[in-house]
C-alpha positions in Angstrom: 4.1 -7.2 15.7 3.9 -7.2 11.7 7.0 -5.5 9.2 6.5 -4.6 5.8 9.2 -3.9 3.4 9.2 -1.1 0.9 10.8 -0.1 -2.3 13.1 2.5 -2.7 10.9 4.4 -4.6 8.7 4.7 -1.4 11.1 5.4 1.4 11.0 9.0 1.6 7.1 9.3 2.0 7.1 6.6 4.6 9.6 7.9 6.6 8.0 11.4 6.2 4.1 10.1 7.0 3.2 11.3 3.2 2.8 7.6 2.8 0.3 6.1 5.0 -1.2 3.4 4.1 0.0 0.2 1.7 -1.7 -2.2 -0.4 -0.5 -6.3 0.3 -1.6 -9.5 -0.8 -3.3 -11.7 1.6 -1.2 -13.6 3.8 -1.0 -15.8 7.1 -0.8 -12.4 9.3 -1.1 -9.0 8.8 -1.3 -5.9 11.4 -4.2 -5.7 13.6 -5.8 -2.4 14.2 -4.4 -0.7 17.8 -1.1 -2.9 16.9 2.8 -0.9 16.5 3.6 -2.1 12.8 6.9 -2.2 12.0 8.2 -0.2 8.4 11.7 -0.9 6.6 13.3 -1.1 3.7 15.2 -4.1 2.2 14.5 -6.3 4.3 15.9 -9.9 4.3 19.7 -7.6 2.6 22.4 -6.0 3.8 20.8 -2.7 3.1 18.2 -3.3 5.9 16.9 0.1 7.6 14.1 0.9 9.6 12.1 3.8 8.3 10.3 5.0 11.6 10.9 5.0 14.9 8.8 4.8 17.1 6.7 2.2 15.1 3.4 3.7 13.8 0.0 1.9 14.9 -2.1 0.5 12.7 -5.1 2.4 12.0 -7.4 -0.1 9.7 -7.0 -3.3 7.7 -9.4 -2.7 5.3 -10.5 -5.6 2.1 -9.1 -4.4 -1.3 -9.4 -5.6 -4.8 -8.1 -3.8 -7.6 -8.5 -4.4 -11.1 -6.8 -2.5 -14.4 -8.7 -3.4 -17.4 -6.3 -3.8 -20.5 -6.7 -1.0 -23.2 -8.3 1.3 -20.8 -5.2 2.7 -18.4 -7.5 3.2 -15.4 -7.2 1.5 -12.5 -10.7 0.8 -10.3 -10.7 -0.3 -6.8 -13.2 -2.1 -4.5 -12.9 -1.4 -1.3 -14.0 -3.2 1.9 -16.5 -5.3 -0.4 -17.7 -1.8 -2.3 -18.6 -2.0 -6.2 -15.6 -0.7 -8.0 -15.2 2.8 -8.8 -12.0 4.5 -9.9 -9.3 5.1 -8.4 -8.7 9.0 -7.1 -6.0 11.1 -7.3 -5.9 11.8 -3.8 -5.8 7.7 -3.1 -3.2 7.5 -5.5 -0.9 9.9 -3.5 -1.6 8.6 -0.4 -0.7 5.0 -1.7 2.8 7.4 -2.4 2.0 7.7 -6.2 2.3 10.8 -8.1 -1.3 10.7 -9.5 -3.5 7.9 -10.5 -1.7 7.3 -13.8 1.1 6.9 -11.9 -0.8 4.6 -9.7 -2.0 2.8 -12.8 1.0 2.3 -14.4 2.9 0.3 -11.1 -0.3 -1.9 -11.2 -0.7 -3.1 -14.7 3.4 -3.3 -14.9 3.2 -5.5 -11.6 0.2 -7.2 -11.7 -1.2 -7.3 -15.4 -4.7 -6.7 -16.0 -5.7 -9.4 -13.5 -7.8 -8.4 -10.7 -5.7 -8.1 -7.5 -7.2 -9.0 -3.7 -5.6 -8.0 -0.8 -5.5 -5.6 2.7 -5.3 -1.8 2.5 -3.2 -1.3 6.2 -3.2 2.6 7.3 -1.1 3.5 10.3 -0.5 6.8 11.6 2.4 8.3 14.6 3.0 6.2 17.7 
């Protein structure tokens, strides 16, 4: 079984299934499609909680890379090895962003105008 940690700023719609799906670098092990995932905040503190209970199950483990070219304050994203469009609004909130401004802004403030590579995980109810 995987966990993933959220900010606070994400809690709510993960607890409330508005939030879905979340975007991670690449790592030794992530959830497995068909597997319970396991959805807290602060992990690793004091202020440890889980967010669900029952665990969710993931629902795909999809490639991502997403890039935010400086000057331009759009984000584009490549999914599953796709040519890069940009990003929707509707991906945006599902990701548990306002709107894809929103979405652009926590990327370029977090990442820079690198391009990012990672694992889109989507879970849905136990």
């Amino acid at each position: 079984m995987v966990a993933y940690s959220f900010q606070k700023r994400f809690c709510d719609d993960v607890a409330g299934f508005v939030k879905h799906q979340t975007i991670r670098a690449n790592r030794k092990r992530h959830a497995r499609v068909g597997e319970p995932v396991q959805l807290y905040y602060g992990m690793r503190s004091k202020h440890c909680c889980k967010l669900i209970d029952p665990d969710p199950v993931c629902t795909a483990v999809i490639p991502i890379r997403i890039g935010v070219p400086e000057g331009t304050g759009v984000a584009l994203v490549s999914l599953d090895g796709a040519l890069f469009d940009y990003v929707s609004d509707a991906f945006a909130r599902a990701d548990g962003f306002d709107d894809v401004h929103d979405f652009t802004r926590f990327w370029f403030d977090t990442h820079g105008p690198v391009n990012f590579s990672g694992v889109l995980i989507r879970w849905h109810r136990a």
